[in-house]
Backbone bond lengths (Angstrom), bond angles and torsions (degrees), N, CA, C in turn:
res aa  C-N    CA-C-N  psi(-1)  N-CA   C-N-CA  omega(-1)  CA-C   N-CA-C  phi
1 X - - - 1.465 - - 1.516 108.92 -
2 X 1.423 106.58 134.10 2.071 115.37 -174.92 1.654 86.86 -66.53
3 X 1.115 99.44 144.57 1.889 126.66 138.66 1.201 108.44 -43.61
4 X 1.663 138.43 129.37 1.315 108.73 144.41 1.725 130.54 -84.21
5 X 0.517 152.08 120.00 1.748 156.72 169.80 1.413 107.50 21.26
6 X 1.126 108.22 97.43 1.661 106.99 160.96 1.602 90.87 120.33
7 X 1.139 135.21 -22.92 0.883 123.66 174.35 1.718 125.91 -102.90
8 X 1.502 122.24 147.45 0.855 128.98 160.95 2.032 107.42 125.59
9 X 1.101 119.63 -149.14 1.735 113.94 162.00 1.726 117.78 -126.00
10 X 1.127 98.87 162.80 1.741 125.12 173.14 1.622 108.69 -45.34
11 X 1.373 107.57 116.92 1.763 78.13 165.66 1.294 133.56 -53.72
12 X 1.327 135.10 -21.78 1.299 120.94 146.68 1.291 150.04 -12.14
13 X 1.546 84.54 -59.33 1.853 118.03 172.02 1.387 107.37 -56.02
14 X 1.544 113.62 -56.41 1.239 112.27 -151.32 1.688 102.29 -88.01
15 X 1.478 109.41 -22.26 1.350 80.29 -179.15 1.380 107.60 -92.02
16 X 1.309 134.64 -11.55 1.901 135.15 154.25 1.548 95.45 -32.57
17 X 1.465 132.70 -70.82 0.863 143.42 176.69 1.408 136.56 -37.34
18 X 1.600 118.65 -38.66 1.604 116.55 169.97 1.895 83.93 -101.62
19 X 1.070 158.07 -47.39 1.151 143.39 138.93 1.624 100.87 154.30
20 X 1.390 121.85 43.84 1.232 138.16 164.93 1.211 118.08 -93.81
21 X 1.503 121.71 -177.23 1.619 105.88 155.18 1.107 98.99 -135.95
22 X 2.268 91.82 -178.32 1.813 97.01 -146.00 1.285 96.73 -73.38
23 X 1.243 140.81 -1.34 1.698 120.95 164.05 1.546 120.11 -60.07
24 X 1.864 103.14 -41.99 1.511 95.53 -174.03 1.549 110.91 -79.74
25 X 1.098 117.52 11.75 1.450 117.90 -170.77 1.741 111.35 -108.15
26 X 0.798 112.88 -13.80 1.892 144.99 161.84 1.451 88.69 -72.44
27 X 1.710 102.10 -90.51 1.973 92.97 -169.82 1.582 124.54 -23.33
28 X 1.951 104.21 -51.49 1.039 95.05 176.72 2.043 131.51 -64.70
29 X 1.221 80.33 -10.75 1.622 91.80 176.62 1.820 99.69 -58.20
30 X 1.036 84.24 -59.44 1.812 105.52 -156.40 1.451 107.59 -55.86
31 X 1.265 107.66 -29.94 1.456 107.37 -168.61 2.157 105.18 -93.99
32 X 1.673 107.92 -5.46 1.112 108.24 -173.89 1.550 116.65 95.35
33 X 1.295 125.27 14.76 1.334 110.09 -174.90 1.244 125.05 -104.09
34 X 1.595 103.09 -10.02 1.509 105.97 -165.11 1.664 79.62 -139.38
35 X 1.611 114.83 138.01 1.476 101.89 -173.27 1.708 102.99 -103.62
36 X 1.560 110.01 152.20 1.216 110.11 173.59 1.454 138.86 -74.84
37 X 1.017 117.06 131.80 1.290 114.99 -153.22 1.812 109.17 -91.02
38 X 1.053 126.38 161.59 1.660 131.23 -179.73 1.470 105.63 -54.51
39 X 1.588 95.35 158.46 1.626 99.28 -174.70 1.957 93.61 -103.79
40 X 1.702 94.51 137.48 1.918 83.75 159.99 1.389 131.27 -49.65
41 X 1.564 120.10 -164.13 1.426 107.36 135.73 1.156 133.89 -67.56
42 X 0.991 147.23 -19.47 1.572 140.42 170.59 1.610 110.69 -79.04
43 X 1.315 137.93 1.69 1.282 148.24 164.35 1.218 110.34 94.12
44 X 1.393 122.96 10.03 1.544 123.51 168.00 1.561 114.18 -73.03
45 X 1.509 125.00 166.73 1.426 119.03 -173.53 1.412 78.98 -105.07
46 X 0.875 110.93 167.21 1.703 129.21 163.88 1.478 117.11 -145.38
47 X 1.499 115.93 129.55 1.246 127.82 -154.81 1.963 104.27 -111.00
48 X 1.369 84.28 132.74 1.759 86.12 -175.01 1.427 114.76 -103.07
49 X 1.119 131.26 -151.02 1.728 134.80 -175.19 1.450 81.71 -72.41
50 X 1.462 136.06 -60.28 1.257 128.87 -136.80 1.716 107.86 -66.43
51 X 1.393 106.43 -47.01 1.391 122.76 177.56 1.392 97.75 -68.84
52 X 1.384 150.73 -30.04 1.388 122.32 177.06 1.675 105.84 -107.49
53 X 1.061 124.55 33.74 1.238 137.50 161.34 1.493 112.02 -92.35
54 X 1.734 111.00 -50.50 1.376 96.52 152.17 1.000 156.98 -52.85
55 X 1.836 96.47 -48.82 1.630 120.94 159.52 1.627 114.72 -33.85
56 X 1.053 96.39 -38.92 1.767 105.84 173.77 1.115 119.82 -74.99
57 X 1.108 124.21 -52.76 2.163 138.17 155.87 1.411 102.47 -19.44
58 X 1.117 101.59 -59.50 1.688 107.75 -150.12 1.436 113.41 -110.01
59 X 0.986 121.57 8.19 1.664 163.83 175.20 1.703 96.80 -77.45
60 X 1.315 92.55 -62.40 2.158 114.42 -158.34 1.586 82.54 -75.62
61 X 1.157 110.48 -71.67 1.595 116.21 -149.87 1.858 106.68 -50.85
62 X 1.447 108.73 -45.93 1.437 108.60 161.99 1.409 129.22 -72.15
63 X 1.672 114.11 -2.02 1.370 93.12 145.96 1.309 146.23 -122.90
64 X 2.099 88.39 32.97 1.498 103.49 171.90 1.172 102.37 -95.35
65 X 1.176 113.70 3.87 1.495 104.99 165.54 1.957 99.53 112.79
66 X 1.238 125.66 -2.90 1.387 116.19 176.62 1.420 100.12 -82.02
67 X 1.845 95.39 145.03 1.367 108.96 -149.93 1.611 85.15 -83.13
68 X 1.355 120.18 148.63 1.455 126.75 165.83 2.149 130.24 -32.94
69 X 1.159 87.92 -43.46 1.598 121.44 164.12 1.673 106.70 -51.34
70 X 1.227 107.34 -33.04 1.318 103.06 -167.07 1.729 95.84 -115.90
71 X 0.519 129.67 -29.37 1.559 135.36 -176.06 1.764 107.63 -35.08
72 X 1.424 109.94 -61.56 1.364 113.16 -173.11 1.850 118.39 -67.43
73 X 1.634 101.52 -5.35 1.268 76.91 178.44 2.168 94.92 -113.74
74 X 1.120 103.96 -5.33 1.472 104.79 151.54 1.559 121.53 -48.55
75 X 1.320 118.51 -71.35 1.557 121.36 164.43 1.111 129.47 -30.49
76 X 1.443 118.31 -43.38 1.465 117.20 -167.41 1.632 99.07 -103.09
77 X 1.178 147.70 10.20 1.365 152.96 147.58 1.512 121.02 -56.96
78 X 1.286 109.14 132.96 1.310 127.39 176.02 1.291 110.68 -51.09
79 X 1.664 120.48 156.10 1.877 116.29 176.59 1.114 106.10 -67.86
80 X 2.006 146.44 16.50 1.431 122.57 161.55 1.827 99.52 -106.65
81 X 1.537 109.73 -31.28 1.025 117.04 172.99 1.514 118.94 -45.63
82 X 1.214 126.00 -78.57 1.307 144.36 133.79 1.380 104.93 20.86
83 X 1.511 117.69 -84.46 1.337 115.64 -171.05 1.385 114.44 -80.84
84 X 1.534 130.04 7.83 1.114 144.97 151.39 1.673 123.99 -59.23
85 X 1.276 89.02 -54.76 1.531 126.48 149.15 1.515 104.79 -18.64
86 X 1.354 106.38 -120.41 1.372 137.74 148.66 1.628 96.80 4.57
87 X 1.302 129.10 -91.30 1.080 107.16 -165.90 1.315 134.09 -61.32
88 X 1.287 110.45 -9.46 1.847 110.26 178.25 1.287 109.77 -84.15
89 X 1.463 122.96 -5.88 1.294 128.30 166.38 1.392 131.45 -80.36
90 X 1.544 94.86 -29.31 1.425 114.36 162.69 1.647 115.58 -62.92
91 X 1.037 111.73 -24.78 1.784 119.04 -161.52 1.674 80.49 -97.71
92 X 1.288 145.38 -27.37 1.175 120.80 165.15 1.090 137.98 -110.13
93 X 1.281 109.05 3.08 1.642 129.55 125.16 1.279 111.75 -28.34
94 X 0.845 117.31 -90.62 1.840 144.63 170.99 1.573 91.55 -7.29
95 X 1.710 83.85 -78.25 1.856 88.98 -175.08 1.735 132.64 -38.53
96 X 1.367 92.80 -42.15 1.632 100.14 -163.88 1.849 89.62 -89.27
97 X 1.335 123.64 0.24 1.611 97.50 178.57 1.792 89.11 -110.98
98 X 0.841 130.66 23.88 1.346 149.84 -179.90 1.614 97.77 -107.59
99 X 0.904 111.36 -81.42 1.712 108.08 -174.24 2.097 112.70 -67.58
100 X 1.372 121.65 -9.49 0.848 128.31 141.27 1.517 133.96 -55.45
101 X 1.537 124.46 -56.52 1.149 122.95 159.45 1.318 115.77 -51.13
102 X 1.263 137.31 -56.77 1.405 124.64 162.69 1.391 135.95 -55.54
103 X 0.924 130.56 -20.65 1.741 135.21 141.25 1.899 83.34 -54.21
104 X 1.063 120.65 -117.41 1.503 127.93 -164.43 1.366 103.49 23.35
105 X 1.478 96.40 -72.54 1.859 121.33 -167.62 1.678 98.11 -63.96
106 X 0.958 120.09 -70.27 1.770 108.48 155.28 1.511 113.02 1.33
107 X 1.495 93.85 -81.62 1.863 97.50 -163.79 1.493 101.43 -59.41
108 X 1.501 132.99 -12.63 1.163 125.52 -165.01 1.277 125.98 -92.75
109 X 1.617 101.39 -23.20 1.357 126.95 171.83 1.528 106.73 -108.69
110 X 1.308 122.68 55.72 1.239 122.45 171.27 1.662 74.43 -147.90
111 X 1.183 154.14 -54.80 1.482 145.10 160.23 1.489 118.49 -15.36
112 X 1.862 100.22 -33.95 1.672 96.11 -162.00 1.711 89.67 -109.71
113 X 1.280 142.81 46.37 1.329 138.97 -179.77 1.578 117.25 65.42
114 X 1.775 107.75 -105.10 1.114 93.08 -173.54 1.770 127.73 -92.49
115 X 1.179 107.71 8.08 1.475 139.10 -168.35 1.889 79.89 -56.86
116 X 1.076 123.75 -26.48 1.446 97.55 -146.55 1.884 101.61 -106.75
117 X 1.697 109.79 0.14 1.086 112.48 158.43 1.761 125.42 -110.79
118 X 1.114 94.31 -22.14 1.381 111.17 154.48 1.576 166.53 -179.06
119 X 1.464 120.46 140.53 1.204 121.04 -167.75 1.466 115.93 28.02
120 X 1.345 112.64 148.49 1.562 126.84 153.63 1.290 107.06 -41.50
121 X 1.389 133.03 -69.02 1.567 127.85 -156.15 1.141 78.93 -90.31
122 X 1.374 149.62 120.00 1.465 150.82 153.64 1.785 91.44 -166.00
123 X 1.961 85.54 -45.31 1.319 90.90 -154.34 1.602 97.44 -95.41
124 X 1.233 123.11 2.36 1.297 127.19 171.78 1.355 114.76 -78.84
125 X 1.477 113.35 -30.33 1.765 133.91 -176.96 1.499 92.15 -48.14
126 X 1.878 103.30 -72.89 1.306 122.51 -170.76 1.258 129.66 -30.89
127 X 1.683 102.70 -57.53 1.799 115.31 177.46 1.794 97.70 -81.75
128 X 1.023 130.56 -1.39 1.743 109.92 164.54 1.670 102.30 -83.22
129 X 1.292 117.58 -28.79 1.334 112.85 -157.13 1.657 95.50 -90.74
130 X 1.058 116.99 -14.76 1.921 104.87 173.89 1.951 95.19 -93.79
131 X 1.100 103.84 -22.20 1.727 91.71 179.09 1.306 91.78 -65.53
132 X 1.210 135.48 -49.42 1.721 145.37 -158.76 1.309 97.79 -48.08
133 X 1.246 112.04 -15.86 1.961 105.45 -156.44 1.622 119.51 107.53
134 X 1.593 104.07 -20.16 1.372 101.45 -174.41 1.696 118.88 -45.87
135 X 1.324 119.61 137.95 1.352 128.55 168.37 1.524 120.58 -56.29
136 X 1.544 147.60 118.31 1.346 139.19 168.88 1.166 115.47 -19.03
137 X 1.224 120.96 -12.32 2.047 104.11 -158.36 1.573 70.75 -98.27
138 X 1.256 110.78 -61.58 1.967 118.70 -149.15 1.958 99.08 -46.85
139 X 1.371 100.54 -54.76 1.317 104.82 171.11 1.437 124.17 -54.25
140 X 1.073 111.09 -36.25 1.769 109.40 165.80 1.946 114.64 -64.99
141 X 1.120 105.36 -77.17 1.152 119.23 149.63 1.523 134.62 12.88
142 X 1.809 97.93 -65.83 1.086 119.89 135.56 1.949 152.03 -42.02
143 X 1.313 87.82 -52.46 1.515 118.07 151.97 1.344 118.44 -29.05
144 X 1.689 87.65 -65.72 1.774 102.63 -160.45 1.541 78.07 -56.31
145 X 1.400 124.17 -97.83 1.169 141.88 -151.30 1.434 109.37 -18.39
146 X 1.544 118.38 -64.79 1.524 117.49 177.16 1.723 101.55 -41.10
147 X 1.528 127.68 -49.32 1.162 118.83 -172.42 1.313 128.60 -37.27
148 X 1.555 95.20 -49.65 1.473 125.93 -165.03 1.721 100.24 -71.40
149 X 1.477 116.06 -51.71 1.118 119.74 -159.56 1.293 96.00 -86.10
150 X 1.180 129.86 1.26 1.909 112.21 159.58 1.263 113.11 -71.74
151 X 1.618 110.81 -43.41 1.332 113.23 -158.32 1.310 111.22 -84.24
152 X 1.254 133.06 -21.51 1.454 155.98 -144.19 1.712 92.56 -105.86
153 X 1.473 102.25 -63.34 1.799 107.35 -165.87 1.565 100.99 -125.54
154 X 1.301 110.51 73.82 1.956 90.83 -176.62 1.314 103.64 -74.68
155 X 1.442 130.81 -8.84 1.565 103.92 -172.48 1.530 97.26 -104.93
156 X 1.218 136.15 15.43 1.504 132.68 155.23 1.749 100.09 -101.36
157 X 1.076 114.85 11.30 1.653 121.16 -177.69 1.951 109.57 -62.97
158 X 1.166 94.53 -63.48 1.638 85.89 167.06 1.231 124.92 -80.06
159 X 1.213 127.87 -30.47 1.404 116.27 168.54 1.707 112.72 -41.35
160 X 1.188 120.82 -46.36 1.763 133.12 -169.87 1.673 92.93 -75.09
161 X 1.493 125.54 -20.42 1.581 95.73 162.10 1.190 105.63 -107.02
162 X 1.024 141.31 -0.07 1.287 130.84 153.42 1.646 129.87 -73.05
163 X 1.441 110.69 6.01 1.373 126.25 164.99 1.670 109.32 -107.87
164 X 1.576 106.25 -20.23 1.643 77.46 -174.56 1.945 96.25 -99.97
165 X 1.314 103.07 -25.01 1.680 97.27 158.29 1.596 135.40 -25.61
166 X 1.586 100.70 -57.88 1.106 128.10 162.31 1.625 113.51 -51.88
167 X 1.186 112.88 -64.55 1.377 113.03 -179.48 1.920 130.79 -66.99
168 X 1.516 95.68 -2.50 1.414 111.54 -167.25 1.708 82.76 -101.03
169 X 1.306 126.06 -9.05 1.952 128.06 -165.35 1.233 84.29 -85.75
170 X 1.682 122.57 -39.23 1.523 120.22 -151.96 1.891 115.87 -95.52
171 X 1.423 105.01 100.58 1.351 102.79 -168.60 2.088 98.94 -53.57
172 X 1.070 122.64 -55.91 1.306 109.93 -165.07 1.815 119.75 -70.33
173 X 1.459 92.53 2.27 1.711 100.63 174.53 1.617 102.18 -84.89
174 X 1.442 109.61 -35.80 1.361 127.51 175.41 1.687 127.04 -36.15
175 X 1.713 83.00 -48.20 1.309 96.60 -166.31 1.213 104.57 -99.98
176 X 1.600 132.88 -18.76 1.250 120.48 163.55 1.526 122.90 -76.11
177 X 1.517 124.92 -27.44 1.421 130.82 167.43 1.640 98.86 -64.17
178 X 1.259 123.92 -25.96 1.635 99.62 -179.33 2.111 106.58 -98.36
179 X 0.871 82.04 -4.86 1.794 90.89 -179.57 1.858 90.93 -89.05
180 X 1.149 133.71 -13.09 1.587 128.77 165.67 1.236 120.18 -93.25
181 X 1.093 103.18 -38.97 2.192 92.42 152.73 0.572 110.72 -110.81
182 X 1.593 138.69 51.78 1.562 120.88 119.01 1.674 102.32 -100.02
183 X 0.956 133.32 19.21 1.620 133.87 -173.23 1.728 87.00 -97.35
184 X 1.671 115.64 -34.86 1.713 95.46 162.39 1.320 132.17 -11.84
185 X 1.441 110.37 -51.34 1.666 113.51 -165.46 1.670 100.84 -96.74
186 X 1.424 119.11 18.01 1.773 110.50 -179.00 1.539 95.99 -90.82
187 X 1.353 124.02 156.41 1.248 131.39 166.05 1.754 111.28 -53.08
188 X 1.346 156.97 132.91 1.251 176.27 164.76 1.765 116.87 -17.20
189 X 1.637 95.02 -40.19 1.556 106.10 171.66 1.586 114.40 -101.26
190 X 1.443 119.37 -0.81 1.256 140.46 162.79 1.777 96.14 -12.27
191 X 1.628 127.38 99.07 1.484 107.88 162.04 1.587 113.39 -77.22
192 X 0.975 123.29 54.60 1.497 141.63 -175.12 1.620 102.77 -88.31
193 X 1.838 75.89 -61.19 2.178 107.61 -168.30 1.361 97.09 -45.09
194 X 1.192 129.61 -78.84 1.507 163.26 -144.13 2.136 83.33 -60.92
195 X 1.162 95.41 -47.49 1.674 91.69 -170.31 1.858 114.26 -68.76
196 X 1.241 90.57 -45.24 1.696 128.13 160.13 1.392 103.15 -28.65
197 X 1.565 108.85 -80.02 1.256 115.57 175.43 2.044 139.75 -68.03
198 X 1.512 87.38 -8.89 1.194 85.10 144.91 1.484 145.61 -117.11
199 X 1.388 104.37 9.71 1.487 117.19 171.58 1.972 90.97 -78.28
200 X 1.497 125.98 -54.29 1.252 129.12 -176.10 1.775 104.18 -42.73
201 X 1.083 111.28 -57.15 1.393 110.52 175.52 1.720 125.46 -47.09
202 X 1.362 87.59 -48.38 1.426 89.48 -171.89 1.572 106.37 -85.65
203 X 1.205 136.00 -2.18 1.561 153.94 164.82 1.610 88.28 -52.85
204 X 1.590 112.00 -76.16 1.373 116.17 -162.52 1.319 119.77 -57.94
205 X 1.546 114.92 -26.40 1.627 114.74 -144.87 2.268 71.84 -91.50
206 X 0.664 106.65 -31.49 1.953 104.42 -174.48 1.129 95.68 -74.63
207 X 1.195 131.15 -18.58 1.836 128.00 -163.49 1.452 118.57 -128.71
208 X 2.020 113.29 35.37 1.549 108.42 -171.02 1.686 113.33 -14.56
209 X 1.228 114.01 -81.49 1.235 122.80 -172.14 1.429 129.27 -24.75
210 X 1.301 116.76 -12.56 1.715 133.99 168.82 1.279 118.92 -81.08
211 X 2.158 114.46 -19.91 0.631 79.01 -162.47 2.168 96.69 -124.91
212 X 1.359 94.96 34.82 1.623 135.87 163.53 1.468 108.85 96.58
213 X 1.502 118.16 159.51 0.974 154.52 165.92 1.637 102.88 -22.09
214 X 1.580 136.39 136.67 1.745 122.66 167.69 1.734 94.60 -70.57
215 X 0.925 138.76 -33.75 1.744 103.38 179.19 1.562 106.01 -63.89
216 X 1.452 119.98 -55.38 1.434 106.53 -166.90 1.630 123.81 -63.09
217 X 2.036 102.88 -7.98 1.675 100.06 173.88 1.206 104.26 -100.60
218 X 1.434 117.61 6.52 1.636 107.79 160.23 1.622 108.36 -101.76
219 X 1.061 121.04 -8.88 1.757 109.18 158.87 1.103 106.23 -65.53
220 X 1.293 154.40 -61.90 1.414 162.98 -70.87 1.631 90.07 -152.99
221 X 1.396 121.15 -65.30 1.566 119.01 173.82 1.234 119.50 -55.53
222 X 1.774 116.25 -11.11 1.462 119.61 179.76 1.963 107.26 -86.28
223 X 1.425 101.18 -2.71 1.312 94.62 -149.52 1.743 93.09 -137.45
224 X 0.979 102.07 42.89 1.498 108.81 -157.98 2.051 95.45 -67.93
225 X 1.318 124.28 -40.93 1.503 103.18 174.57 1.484 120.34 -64.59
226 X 1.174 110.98 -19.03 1.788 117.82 158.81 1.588 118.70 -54.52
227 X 1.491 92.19 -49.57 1.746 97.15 176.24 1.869 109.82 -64.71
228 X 1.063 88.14 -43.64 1.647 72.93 -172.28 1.891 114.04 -72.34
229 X 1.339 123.27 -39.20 1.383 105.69 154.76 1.318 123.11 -41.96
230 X 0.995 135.99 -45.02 1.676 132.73 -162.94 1.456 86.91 -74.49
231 X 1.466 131.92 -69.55 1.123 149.89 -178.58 1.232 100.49 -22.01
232 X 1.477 127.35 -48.97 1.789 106.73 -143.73 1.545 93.33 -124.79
233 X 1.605 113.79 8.49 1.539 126.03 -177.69 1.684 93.84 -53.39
234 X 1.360 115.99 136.27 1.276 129.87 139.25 1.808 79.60 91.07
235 X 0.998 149.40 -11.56 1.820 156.90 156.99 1.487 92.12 -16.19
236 X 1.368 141.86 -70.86 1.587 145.44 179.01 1.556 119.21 -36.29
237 X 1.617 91.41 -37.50 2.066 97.97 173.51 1.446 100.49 -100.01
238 X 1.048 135.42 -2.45 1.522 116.63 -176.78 1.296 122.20 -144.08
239 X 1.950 122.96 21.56 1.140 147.40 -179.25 1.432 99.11 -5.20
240 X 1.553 124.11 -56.33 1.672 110.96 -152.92 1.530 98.56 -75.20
241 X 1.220 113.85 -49.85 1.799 114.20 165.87 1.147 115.84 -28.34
242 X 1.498 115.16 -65.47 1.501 116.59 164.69 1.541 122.63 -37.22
243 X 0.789 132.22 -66.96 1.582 150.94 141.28 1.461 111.13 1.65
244 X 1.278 105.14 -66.43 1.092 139.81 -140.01 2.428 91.91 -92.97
245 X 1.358 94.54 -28.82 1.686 114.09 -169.84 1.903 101.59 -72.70
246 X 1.813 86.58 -49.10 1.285 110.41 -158.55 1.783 106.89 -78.45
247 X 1.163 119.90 -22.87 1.547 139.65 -168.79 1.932 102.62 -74.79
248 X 1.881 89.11 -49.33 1.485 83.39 -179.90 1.587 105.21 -93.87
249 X 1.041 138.57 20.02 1.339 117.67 170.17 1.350 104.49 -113.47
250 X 1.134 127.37 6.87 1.120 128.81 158.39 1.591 135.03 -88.56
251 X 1.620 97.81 -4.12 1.520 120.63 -169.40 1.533 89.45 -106.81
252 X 1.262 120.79 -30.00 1.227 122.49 177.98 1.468 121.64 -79.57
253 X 1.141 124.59 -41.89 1.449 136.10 152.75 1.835 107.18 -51.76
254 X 0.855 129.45 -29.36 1.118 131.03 -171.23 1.560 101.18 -78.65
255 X 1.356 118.75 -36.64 1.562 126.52 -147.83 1.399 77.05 -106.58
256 X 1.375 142.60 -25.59 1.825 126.34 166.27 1.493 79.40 126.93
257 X 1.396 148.48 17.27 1.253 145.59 -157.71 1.823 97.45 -80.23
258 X 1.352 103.11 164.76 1.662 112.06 -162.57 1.749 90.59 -106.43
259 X 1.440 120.48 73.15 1.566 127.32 169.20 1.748 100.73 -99.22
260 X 1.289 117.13 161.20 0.915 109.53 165.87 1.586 112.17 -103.68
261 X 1.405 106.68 153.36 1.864 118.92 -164.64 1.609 107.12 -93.35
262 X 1.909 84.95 138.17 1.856 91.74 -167.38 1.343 105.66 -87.77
């Protein structure tokens, strides 16, 4: 219902009053939500209960969070509609303080290092394997790879900590994964490697379980150009490792071993 002339307040007033300002009270003009009311004689509009009854409507609803876009067809809905309404807004409510807390937890685990690319037990692998003795590089090294292999293969993702878990249980797996980076510093034709790599082989082929789970070597065989990036990551700084990667999986493939093919 119009104002008649002379009656009612300033937009000023009214939006001091539902507690916006006179810009957002225009927008709402513009967009249709709040209707404009008659001008006096002096050419001012003047706003009555009815117009700041809306102002108030649409005031609340945008700051429960319903997006403006949606507002006008909220208003004009029936009382089952309405709360039909209402609740699908809630469910994306829901959503966006849902994907908020996880950003949050994000920023929180980017505070604690590697927490913020991955998992708790990822990062539990990590700190057993420098208690183990592991060297900074090997443990980084490591890192990368879990990094890579979440993003690359997440559904062979636990299977790969559930192999190096396994292998961190096994003191003599221990000592041969740390007797392969330190073969870093052997000369390239070193028949050390070659010996290296077949004690490593024959470690695994006695020890399935080192060398993962059949679901996680059927993720991994599905995804075999994934495997070989992760595989040959960091290969430029640590050639004999590389060498040394490639020597036993080839002794293992040889012996019918469950590697995946390059």
């Amino acid at each position: 219902m119009r104002n008649a002339a002379g009656n009612g307040v300033t937009i000023g007033q009214a939006a001091a009053f539902v507690g916006v300002t006179v810009k957002t009270v225009r927008h709402y003009h513009k967009l249709g939500l709040v209707a404009e009311p008659d001008r006096d004689g002096s050419g001012y509009r003047r706003y009555g209960s009815g117009e700041l009854l809306q102002l108030v409507q649409v005031r609340t609803l945008a700051t429960a969070g319903v997006p403006l876009a949606g507002i006008g067809p909220v208003l004009d809905s029936d009382a089952e509609r309405f709360g039909a309404e209402l609740a699908d807004v809630e469910r994306q409510l829901t959503a966006r303080i849902d994907e908020l807390v996880a950003r949050r937890d994000t920023l929180r685990r980017l505070a604690d290092g590697d927490r913020a690319l991955l998992p708790d037990r990822a990062c539990a692998v990590l700190a057993r394997m420098a208690d183990l003795g592991f060297g900074p590089d090997y443990v980084a090294a490591q890192r990368e790879a879990l990094v890579l292999a979440r993003a690359l293969v997440p559904e062979g993702f636990d299977g790969f900590l559930s192999q190096l878990e396994h292998g961190l249980d096994d003191p003599a797996h221990i000592e041969l994964t740390k007797r392969g980076w330190e073969a870093e510093s052997w000369e390239p034709d070193d028949p050390r490697i070659e010996e290296l790599a077949t004690s490593m082989a024959e470690h695994y082929l006695a020890n399935p379980a080192l060398l993962g789970d059949p679901a996680s070597l059927r993720a991994w065989a599905k995804a075999s150009a994934q495997y070989e990036l992760i595989n040959g990551h960091r290969g430029d700084r640590a050639p004999v490792a590389a060498r040394l990667t490639a020597l036993t999986e080839s002794k293992l493939r040889s012996a019918g071993g469950p590697v995946p093919h390059r």
